[in-house]
C-alpha positions in Angstrom: 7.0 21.2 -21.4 8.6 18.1 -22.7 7.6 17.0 -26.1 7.8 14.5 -28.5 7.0 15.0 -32.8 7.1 12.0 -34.4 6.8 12.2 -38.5 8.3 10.3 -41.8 10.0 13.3 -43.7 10.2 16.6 -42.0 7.2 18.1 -43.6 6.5 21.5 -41.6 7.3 19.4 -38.6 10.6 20.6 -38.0 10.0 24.3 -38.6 7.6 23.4 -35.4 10.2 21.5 -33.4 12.6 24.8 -33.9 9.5 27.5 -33.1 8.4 25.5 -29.7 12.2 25.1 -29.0 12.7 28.6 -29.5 10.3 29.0 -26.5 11.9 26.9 -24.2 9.9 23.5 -24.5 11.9 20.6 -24.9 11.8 18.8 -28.1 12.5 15.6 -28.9 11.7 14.6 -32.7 11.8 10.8 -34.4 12.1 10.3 -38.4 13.8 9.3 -40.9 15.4 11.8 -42.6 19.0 11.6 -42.7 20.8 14.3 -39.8 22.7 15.4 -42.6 19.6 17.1 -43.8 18.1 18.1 -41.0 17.2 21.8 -40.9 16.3 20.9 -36.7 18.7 23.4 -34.7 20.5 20.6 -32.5 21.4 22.3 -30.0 17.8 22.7 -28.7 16.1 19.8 -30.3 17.0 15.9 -29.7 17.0 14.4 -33.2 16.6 10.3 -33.4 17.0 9.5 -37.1 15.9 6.3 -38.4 17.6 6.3 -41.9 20.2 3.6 -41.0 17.8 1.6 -39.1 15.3 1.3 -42.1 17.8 1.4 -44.6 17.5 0.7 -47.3 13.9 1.2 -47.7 14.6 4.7 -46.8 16.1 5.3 -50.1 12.9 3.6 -51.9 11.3 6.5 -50.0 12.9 9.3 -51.1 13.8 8.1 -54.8 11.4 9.6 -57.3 11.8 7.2 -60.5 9.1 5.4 -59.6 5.9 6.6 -57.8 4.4 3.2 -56.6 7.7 1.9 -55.5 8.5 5.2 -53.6 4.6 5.0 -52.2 4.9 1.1 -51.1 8.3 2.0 -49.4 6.6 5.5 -47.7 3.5 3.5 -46.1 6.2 0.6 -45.3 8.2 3.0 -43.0 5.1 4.9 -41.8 4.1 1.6 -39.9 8.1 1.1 -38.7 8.1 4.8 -37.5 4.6 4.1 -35.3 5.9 0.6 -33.8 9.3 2.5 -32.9 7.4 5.5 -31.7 5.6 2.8 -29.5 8.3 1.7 -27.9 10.0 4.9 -27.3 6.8 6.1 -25.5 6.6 3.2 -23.1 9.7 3.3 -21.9 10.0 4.3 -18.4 13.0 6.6 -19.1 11.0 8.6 -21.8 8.9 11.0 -20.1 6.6 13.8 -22.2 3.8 16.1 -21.8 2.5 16.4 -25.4 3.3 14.1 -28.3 2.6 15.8 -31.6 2.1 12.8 -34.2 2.0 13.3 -38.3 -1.2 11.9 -39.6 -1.0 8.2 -41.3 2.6 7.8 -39.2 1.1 8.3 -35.6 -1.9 5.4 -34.7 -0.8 2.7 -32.1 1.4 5.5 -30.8 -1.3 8.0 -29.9 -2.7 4.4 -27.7 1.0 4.3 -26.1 1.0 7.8 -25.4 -2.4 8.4 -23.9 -2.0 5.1 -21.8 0.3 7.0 -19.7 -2.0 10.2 -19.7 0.2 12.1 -22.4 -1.7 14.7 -24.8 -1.8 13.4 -28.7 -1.7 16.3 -31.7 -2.5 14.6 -35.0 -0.5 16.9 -37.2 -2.6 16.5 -40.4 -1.5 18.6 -43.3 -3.9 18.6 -45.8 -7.5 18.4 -45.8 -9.3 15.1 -44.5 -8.2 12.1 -46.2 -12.1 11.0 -47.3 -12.4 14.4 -49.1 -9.0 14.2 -50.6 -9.6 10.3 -51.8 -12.9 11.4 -53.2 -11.2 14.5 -55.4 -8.5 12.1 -56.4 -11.0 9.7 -57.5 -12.7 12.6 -59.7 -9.4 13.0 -61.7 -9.6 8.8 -62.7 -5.8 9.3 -62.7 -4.9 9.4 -59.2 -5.2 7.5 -56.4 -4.6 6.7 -52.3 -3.6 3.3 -51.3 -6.4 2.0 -49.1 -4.1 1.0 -46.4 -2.8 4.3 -45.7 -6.4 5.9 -45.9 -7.0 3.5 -43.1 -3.8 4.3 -40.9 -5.3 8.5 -41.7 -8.9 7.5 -40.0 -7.9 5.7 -37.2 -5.0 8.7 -36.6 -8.0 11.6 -36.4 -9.8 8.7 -34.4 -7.5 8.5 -31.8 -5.8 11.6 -31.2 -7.0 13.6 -28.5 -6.9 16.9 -31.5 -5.8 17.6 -35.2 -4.2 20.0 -36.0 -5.2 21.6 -39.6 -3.5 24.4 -42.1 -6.0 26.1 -43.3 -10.2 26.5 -42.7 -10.5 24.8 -46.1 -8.8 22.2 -44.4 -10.6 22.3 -41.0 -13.8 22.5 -42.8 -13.7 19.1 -44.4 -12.5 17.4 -41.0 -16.4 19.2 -39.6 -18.3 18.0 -43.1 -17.2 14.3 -41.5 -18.3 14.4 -38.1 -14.9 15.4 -36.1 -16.3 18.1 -33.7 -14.6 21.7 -33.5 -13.4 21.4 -30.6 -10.9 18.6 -31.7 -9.6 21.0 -34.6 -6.7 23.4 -34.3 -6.4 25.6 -36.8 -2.6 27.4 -37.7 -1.4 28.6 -40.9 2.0 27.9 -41.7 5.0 30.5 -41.7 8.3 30.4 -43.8 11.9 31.0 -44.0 12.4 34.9 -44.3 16.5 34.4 -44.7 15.6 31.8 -47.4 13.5 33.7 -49.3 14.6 37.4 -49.4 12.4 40.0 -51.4 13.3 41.8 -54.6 12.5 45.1 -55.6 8.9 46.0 -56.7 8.0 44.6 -60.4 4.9 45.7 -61.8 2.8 43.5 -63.6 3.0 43.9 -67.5 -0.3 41.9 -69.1 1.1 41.6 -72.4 4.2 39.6 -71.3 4.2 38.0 -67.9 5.6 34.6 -66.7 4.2 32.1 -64.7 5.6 29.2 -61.8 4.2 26.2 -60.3 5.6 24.4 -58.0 4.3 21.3 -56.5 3.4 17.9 -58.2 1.6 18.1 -61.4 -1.9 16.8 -61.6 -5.9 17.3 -61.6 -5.8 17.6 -57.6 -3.7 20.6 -57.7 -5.9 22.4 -61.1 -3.2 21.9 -63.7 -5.6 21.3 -66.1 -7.2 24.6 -65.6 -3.9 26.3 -65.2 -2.4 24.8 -68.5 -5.8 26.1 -70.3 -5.4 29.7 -69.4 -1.8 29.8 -70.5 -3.1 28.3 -73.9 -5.6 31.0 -74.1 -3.9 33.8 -72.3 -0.8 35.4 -75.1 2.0 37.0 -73.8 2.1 33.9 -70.9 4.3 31.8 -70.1 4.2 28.8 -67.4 7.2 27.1 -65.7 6.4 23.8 -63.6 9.0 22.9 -60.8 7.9 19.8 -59.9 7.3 16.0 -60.8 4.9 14.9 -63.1 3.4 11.8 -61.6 0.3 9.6 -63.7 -0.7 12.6 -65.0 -0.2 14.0 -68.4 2.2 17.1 -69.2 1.0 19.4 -71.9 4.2 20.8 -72.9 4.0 23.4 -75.7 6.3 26.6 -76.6 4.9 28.5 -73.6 4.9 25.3 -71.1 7.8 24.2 -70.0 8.9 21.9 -67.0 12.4 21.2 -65.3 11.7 18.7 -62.8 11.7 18.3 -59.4 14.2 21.2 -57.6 15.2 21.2 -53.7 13.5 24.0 -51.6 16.6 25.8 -50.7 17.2 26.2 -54.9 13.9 27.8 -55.3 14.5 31.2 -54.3 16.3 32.4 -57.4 12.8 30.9 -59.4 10.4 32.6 -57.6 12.5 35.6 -58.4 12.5 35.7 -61.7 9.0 34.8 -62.0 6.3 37.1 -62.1 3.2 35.0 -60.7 2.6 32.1 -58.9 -0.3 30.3 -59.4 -1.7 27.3 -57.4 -5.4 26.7 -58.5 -5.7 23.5 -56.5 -8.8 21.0 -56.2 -7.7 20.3 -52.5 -4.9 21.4 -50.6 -3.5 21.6 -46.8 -2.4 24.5 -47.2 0.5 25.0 -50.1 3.6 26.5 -48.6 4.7 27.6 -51.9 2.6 30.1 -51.3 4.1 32.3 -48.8 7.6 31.1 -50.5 6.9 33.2 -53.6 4.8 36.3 -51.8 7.9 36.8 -49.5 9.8 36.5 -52.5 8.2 39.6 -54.1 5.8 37.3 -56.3 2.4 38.0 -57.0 0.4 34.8 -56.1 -3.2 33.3 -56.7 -4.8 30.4 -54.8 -7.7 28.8 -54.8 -10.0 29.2 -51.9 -9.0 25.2 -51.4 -5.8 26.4 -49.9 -4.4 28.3 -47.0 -4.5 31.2 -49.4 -7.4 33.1 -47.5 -5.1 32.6 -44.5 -2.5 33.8 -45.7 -4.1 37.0 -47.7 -5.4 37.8 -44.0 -1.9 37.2 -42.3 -0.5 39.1 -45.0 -3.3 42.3 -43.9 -5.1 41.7 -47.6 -2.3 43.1 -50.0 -3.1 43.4 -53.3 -0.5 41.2 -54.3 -2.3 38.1 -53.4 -5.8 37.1 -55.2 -8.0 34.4 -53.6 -10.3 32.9 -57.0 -14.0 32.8 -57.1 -13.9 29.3 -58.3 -11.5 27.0 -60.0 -11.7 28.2 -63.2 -10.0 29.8 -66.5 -11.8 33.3 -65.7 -11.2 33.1 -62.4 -7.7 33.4 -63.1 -7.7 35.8 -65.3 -9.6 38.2 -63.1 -6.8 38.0 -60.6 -4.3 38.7 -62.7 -6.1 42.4 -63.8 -6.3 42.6 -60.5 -2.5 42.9 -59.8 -2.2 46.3 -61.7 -3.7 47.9 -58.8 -0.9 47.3 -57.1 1.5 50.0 -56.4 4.9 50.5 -55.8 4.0 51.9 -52.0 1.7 49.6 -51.0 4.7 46.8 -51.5 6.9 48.7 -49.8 4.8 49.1 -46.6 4.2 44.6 -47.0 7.7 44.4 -47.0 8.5 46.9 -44.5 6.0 46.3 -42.0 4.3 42.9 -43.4 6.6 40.3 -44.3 8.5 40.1 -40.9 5.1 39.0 -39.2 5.2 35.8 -41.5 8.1 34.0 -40.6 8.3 30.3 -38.4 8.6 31.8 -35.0 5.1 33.6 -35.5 4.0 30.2 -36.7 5.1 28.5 -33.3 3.7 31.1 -30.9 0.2 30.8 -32.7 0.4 26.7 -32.7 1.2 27.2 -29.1 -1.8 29.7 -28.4 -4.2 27.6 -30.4 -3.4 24.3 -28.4 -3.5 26.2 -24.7 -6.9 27.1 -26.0 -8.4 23.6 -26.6 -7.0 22.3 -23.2 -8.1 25.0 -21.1 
């Protein structure tokens, strides 16, 4: 089948381009990130990059001094990516099957493609924009700009499905109407070589340190997470990350180091003990499976693909789904980590682990969409 993906940054989207490649479709993917960081394996997947073309808003995009400048430039190229998408898609030359679109980029494109009776994926990755305006607006420090919360709705309005990350996710997209048979569902994989394991740690109560990686703010439960290491002695928290509108505790047990690229994250999750992402609303959070196949104990919030991936990962200890997002809700996961043994992570690393890379993640997309069309 001949496909098209057409996104901003590469997001999980290229990990997909690579997993359908890998099963002989062929791929044909538009951004803007530069080819000289594209992880896409070329010689399967056709790569149109629009960094020069855009330039130099691109670089507004992906500078991180300054939020609103970085967000004006981000919605600016999302609208120059759909009109180029457009064009690509009606010209005669172009043919596909399936065009795969990210949310907020994709909306007159989905029109082009399904004018010529193409199949449209809106590849949404966190939960449905309304729910994720209205916990933004709870925090009274964050915000969505209203033009791209329109460009989301008529995306999800359009597309013939969306693709979700997790059932937190797919849920809110059913609390507003979409029906269920519009929604896939597919949890994300990672990169195994990336991310090796280390040998079994067990958890020590009295001294344990703590990472979190992912922008810092009321959406993702910082708050909450900040107040159990202020509680908690013998803990320590680490945020990898950027900072945003929202405040940074700081303290002799809080530390932060700014905002690290994924391939430099490895050596982090190894030396920490637990991950912890207590999020409000989330996709999915792919740090998630980053530190767990790193030999990291993790606990998510049920807002998260963390129940997804406490299934994929055949319910080992070493990952705790919390009751609620809350200071005790933390804390009972943690007690709950010195149940774990030294066998049972050998038998997730052994036998587990493999089962959680991007090629799993490809065949399941795959199985998931030939179910909707059937």
């Amino acid at each position: 089948m001949k496909i098209l993906i057409g996104t901003t940054r590469p997001f999980h989207l290229f990990h997909l381009a690579n997993a359908l490649a890998s099963q002989g479709h062929e791929i044909t993917v538009v951004g803007y990130m530069p080819r000289s960081r594209c992880e896409l394996k070329i010689d399967h997947v056709v790569y149109i990059s629009l960094f020069w073309k855009y330039f130099p808003i691109t670089v507004l995009a992906f500078q991180r001094y300054n939020r609103f400048l970085q967000g004006w430039a981000t919605l600016n190229l999302m609208k120059k990516v759909d009109k180029f998408l457009v064009k690509h898609l009606r010209n005669k030359t172009n043919q596909y099957d399936l065009f795969i679109g990210l949310s907020g980029c994709a909306v007159e494109s989905f029109d082009a493609a399904m004018s010529k009776s193409i199949k449209t994926i809106c590849e949404r990755g966190s939960s449905h924009v309304s729910y994720q305006q209205k916990v933004m607006l709870d925090s009274s420090s964050e915000f969505l700009d209203v033009g791209y919360v329109d460009r989301e709705l008529k995306g999800y309005s359009k597309a013939n499905y969306i693709s979700t990350l997790s059932a937190f996710a797919k849920n809110t997209f059913l609390e507003h109407g979409v029906p269920a048979d519009k929604i896939l569902l597919n949890p994300l994989g990672v990169n195994l070589e990336r991310f090796p394991s280390r040998s079994f740690r067990p958890i020590d109560n009295q001294d344990f340190s703590i990472i979190f990686v992912g922008g810092w703010g009321y959406r993702k439960g910082c708050d909450i997470l900040s107040e159990y290491v202020n509680r908690t002695e013998g803990s320590s928290l680490l945020h990898v990350g950027t900072v945003g509108v929202s405040s940074f505790p700081g303290g002799d047990r809080i530390k932060k180091m700014g905002h690290v690229a994924n391939g430099d994250l490895s050596a982090l999750y190894q030396k920490a003990d637990i991950l912890i992402l207590p999020s409000r609303e989330d996709g999915f959070g792919m740090v998630l499976l980053e530190a767990l196949v790193s030999g990291c104990y993790v606990i998510a919030s049920k807002n998260t693909g963390g129940p997804e991936i406490k299934e994929m990962a055949q319910h080992y200890s070493g990952i705790q789904i919390m009751d609620d997002v809350s200071v005790e809700s933390i804390a009972r996961c943690v007690d709950a980590f010195g149940k774990v043994t030294q066998s049972e992570y050998t038998d997730f690393v052994a036998n587990v682990r493999p089962s959680l890379g991007w090629s799993g993640y490809g065949k399941r997309y795959w199985e998931s969409f030939e179910k909707l069309v059937k």
